[in-house]
PyMOL Python script that loads the backbone (N, CA, C, O; Angstrom):
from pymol import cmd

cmd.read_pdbstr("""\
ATOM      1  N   UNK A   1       0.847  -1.185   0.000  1.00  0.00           N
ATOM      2  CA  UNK A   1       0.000   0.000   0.000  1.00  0.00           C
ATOM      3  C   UNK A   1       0.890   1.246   0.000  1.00  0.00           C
ATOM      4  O   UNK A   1       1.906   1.156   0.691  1.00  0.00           O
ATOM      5  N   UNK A   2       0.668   2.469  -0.702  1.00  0.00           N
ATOM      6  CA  UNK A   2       1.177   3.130  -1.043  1.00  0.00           C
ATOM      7  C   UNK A   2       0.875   4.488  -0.494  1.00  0.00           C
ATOM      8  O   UNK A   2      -0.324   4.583  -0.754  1.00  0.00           O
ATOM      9  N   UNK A   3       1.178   5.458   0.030  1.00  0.00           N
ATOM     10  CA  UNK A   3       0.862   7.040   0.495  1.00  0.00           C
ATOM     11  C   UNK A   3       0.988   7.766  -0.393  1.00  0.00           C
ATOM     12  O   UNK A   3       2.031   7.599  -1.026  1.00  0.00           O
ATOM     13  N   UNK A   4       0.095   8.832  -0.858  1.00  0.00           N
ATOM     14  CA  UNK A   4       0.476   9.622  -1.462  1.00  0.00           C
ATOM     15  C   UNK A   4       0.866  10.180  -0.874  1.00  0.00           C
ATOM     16  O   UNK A   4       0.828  10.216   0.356  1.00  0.00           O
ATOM     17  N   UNK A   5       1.707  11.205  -2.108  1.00  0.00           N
ATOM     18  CA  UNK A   5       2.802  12.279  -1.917  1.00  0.00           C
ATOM     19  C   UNK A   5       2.581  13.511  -1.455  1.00  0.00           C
ATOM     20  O   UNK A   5       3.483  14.195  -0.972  1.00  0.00           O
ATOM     21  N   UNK A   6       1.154  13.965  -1.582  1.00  0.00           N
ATOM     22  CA  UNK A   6       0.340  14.733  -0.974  1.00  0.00           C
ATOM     23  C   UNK A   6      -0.116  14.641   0.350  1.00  0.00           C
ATOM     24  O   UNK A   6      -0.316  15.700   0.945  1.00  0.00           O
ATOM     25  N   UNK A   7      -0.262  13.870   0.765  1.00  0.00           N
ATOM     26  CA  UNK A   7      -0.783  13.035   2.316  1.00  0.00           C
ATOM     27  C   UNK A   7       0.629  13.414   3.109  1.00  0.00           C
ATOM     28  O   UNK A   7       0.581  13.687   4.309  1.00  0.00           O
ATOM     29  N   UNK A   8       1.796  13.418   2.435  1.00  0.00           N
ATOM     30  CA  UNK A   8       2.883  13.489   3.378  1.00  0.00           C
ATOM     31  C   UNK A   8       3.330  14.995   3.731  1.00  0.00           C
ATOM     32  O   UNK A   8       4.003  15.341   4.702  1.00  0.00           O
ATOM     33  N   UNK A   9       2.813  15.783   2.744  1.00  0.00           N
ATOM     34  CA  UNK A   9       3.410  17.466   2.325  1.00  0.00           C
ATOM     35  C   UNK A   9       2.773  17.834   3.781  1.00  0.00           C
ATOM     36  O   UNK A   9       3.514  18.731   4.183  1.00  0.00           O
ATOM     37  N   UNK A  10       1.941  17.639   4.616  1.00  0.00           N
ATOM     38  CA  UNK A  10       1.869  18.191   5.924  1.00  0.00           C
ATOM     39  C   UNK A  10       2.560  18.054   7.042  1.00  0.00           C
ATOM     40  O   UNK A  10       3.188  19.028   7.456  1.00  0.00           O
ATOM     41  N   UNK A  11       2.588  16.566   7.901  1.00  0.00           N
ATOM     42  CA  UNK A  11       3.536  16.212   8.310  1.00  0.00           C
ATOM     43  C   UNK A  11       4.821  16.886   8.488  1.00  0.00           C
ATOM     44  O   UNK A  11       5.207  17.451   9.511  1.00  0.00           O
ATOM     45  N   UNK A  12       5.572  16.734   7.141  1.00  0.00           N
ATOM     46  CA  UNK A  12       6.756  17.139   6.859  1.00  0.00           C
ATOM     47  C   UNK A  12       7.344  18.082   6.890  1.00  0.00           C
ATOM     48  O   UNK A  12       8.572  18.106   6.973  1.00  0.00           O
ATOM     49  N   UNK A  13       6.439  19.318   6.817  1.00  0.00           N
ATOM     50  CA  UNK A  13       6.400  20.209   6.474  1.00  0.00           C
ATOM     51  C   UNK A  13       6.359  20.575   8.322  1.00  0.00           C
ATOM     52  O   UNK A  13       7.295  21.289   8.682  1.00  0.00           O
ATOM     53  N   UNK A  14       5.754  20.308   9.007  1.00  0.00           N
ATOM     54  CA  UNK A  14       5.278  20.451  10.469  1.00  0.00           C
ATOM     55  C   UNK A  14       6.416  19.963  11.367  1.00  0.00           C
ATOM     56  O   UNK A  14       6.774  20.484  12.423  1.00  0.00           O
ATOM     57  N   UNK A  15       6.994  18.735  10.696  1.00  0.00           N
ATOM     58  CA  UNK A  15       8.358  18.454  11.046  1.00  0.00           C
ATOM     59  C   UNK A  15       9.507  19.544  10.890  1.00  0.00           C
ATOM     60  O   UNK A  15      10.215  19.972  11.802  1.00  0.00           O
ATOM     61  N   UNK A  16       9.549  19.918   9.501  1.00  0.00           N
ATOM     62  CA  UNK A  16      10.876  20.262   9.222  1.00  0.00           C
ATOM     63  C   UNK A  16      10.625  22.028  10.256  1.00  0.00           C
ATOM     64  O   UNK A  16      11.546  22.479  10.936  1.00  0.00           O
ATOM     65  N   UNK A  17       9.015  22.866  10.118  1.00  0.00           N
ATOM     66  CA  UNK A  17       8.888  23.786  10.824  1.00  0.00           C
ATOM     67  C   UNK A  17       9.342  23.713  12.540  1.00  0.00           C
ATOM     68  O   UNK A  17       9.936  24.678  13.020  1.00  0.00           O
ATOM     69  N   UNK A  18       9.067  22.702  13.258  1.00  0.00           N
ATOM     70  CA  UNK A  18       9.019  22.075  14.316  1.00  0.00           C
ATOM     71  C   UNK A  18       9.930  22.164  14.945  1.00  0.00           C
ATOM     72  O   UNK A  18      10.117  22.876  15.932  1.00  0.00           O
ATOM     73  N   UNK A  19      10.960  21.065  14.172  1.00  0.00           N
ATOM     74  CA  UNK A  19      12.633  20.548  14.858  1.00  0.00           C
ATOM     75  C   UNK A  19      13.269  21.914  15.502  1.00  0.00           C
ATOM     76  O   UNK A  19      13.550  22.002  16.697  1.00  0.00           O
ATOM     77  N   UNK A  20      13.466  23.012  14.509  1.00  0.00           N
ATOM     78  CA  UNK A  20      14.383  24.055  15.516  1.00  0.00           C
ATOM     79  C   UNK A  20      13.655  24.614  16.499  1.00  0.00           C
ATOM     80  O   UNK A  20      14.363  25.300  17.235  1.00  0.00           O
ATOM     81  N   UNK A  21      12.418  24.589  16.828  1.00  0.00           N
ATOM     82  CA  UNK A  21      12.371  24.842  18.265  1.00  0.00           C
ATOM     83  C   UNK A  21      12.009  23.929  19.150  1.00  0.00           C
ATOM     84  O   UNK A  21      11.808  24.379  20.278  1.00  0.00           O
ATOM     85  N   UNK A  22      11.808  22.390  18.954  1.00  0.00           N
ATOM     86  CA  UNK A  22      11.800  21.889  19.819  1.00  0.00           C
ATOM     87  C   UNK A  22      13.364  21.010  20.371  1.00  0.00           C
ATOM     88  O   UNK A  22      13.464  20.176  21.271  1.00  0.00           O
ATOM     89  N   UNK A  23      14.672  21.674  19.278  1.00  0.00           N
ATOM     90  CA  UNK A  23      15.734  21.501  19.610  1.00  0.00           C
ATOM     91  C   UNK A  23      16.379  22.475  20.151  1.00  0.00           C
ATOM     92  O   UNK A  23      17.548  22.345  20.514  1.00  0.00           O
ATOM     93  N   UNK A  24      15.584  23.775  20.299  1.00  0.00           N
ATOM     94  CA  UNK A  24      16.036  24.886  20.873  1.00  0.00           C
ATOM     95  C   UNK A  24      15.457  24.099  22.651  1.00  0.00           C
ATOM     96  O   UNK A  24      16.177  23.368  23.331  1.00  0.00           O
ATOM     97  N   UNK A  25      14.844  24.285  22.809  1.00  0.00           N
ATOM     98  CA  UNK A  25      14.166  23.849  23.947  1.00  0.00           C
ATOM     99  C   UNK A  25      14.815  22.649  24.600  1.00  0.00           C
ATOM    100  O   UNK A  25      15.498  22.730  25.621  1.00  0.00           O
ATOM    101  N   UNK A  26      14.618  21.791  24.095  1.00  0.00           N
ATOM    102  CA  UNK A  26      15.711  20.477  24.627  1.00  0.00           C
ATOM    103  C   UNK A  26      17.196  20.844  25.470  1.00  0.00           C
ATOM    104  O   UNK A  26      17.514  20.748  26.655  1.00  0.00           O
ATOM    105  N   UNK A  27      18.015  21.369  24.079  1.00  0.00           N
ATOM    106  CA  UNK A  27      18.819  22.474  24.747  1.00  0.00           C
ATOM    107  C   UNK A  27      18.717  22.956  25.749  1.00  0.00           C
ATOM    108  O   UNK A  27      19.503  22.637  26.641  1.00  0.00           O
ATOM    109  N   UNK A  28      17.910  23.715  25.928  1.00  0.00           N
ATOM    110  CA  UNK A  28      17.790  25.052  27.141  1.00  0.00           C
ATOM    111  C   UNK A  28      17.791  24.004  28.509  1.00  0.00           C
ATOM    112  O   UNK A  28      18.629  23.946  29.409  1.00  0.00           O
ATOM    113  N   UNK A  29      16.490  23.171  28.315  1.00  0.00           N
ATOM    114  CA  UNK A  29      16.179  22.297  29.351  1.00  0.00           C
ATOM    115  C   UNK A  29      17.584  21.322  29.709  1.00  0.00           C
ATOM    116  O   UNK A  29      17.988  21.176  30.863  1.00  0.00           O
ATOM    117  N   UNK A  30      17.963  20.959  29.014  1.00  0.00           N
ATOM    118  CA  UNK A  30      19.087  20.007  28.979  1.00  0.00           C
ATOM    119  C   UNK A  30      20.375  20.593  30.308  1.00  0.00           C
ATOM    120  O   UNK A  30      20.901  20.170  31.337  1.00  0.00           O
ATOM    121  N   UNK A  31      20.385  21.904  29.357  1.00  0.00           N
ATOM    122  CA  UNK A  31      21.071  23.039  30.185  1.00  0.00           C
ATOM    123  C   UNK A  31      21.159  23.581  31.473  1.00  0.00           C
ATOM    124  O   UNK A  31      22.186  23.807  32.113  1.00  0.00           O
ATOM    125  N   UNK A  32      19.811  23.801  31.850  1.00  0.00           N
ATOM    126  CA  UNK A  32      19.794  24.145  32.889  1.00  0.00           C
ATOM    127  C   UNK A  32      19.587  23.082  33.867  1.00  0.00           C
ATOM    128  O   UNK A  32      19.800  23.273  35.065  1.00  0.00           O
ATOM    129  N   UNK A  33      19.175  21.957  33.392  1.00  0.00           N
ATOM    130  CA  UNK A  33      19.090  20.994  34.536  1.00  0.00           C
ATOM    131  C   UNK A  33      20.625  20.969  34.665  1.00  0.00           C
ATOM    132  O   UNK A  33      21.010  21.455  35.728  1.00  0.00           O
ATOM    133  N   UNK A  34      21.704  20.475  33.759  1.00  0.00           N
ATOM    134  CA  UNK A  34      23.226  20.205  34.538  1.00  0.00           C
ATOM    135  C   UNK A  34      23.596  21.484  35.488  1.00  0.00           C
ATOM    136  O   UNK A  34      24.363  21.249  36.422  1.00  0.00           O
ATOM    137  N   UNK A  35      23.128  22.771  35.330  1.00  0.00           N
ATOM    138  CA  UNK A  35      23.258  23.886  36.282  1.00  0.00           C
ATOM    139  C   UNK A  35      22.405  23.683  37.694  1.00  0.00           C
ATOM    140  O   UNK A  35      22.569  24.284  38.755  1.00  0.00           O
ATOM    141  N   UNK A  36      21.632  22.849  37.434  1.00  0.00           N
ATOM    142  CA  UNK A  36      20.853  22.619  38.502  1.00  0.00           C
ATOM    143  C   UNK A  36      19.280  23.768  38.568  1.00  0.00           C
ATOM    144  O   UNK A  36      18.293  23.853  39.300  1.00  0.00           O
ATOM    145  N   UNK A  37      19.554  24.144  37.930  1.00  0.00           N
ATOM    146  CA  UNK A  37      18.377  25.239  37.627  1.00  0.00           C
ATOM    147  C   UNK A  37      16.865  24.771  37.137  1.00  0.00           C
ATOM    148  O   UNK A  37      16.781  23.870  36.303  1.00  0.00           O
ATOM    149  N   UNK A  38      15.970  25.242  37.535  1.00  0.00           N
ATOM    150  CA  UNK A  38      14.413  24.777  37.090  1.00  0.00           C
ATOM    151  C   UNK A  38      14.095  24.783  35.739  1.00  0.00           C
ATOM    152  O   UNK A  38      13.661  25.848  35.303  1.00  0.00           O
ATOM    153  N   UNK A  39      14.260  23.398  34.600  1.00  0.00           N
ATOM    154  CA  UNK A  39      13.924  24.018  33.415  1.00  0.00           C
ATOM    155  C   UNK A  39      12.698  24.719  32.899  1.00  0.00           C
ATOM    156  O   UNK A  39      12.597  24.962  31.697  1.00  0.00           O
ATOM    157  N   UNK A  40      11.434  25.168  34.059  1.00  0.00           N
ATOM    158  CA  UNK A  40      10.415  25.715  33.718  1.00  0.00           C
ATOM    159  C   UNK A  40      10.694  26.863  33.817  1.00  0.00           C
ATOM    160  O   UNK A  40       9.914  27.579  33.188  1.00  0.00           O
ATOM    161  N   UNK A  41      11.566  27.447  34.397  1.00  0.00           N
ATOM    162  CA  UNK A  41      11.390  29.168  34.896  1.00  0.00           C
ATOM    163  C   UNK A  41      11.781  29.834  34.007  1.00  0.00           C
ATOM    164  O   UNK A  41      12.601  29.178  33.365  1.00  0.00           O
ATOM    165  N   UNK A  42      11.597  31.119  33.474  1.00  0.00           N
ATOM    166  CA  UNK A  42      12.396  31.768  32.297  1.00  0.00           C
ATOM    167  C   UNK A  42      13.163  31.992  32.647  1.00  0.00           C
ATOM    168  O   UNK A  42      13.469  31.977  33.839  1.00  0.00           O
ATOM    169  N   UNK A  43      14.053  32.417  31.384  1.00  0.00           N
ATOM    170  CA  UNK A  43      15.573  32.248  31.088  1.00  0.00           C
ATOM    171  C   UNK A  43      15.824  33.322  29.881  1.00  0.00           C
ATOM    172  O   UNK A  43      14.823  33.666  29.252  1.00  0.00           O
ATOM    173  N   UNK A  44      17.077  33.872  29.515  1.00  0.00           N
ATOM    174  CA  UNK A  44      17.265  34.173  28.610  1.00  0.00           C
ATOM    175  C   UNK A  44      18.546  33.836  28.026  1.00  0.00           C
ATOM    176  O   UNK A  44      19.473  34.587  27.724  1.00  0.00           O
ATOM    177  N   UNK A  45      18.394  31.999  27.868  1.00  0.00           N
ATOM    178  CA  UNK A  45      19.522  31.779  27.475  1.00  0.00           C
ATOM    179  C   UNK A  45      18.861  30.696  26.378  1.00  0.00           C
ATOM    180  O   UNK A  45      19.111  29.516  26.131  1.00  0.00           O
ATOM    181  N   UNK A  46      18.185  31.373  25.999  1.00  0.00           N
ATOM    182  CA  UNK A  46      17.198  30.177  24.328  1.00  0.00           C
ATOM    183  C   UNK A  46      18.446  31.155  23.271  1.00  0.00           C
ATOM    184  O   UNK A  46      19.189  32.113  23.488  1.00  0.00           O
ATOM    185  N   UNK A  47      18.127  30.238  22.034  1.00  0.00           N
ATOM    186  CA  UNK A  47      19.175  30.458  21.058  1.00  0.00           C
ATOM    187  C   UNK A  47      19.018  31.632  20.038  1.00  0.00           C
ATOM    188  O   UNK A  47      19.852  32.061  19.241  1.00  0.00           O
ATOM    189  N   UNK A  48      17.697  32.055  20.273  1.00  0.00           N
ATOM    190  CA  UNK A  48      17.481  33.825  20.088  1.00  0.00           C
ATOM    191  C   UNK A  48      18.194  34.671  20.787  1.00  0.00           C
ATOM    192  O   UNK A  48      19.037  35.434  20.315  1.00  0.00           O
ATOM    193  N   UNK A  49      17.795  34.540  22.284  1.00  0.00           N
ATOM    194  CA  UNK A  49      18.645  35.470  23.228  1.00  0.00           C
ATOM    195  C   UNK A  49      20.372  35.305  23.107  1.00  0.00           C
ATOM    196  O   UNK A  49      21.109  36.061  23.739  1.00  0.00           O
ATOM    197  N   UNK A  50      20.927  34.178  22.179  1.00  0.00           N
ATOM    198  CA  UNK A  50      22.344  34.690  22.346  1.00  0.00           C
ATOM    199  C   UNK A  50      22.933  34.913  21.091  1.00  0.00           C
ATOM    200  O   UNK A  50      24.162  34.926  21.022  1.00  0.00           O
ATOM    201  N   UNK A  51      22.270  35.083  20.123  1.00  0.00           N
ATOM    202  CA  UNK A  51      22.228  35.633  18.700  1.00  0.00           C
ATOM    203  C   UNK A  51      22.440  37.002  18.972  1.00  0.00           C
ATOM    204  O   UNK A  51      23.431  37.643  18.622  1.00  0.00           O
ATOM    205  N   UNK A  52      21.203  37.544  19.787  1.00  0.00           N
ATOM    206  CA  UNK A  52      21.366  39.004  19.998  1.00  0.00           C
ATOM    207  C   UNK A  52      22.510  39.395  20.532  1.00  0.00           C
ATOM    208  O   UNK A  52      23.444  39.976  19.980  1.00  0.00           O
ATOM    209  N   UNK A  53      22.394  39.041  21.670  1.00  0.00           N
ATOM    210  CA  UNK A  53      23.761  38.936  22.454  1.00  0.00           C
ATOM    211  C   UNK A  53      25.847  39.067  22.048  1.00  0.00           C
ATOM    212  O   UNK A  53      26.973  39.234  22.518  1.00  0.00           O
ATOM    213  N   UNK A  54      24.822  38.764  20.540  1.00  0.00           N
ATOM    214  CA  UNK A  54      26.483  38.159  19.705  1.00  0.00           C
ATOM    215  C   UNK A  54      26.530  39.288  18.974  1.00  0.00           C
ATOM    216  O   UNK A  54      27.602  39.522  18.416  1.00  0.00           O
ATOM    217  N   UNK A  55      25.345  40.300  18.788  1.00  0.00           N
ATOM    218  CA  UNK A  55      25.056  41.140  17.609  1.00  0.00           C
ATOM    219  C   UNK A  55      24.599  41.053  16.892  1.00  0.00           C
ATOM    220  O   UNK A  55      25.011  41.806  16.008  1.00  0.00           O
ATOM    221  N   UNK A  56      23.735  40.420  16.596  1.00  0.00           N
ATOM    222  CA  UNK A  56      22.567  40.568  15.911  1.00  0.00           C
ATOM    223  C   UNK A  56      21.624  40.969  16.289  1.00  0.00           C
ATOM    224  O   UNK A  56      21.349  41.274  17.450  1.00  0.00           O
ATOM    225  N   UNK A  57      20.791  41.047  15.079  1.00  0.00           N
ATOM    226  CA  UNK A  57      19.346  41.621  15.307  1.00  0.00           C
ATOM    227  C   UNK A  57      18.482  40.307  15.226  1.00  0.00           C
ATOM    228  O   UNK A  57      18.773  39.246  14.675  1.00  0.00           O
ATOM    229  N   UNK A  58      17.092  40.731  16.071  1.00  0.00           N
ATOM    230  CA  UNK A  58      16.028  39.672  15.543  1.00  0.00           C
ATOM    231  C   UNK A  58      15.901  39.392  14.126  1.00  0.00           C
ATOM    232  O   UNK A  58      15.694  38.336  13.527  1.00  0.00           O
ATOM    233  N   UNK A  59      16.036  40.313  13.819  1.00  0.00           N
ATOM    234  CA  UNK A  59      15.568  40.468  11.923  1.00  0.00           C
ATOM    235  C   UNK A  59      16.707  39.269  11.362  1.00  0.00           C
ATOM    236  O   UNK A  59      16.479  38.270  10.679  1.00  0.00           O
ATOM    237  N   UNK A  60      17.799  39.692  11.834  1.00  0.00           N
ATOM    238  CA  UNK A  60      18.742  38.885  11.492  1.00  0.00           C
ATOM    239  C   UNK A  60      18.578  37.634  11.104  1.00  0.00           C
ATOM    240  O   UNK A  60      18.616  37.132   9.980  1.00  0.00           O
ATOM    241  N   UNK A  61      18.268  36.878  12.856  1.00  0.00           N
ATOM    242  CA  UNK A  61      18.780  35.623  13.311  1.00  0.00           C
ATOM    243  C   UNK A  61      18.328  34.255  12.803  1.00  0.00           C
ATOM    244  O   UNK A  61      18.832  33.230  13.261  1.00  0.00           O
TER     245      UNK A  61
END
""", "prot")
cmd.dss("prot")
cmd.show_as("cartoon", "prot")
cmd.util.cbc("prot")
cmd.orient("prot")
């Protein structure tokens, strides 16, 4: 049985949108637990906040 190629264009698409922020996040969490820190509490150490940080702009990043 076969899927169309159409059937998959969402998914994929939800995937490929997806991955960088739920690998931004992983990160962060990852992070602050070896610091010992609460990974729920805010932070401004997500991978926006150190773009800026570096010099950039939002527009940029």
């Amino acid at each position: 049985m076969f899927i169309d190629d159409s059937a998959m264009l969402g998914p994929v698409l939800a995937l490929i949108i997806l991955t960088p922020a739920a690998a931004d996040t992983l990160t962060v969490v990852i992070n602050r637990l070896k610091k010992g820190q609460s990974p729920m509490a805010g932070g401004k150490d997500h991978t926006i906040h150190h773009l800026v940080y570096s010099g950039k702009s939002e527009k940029q990043g």
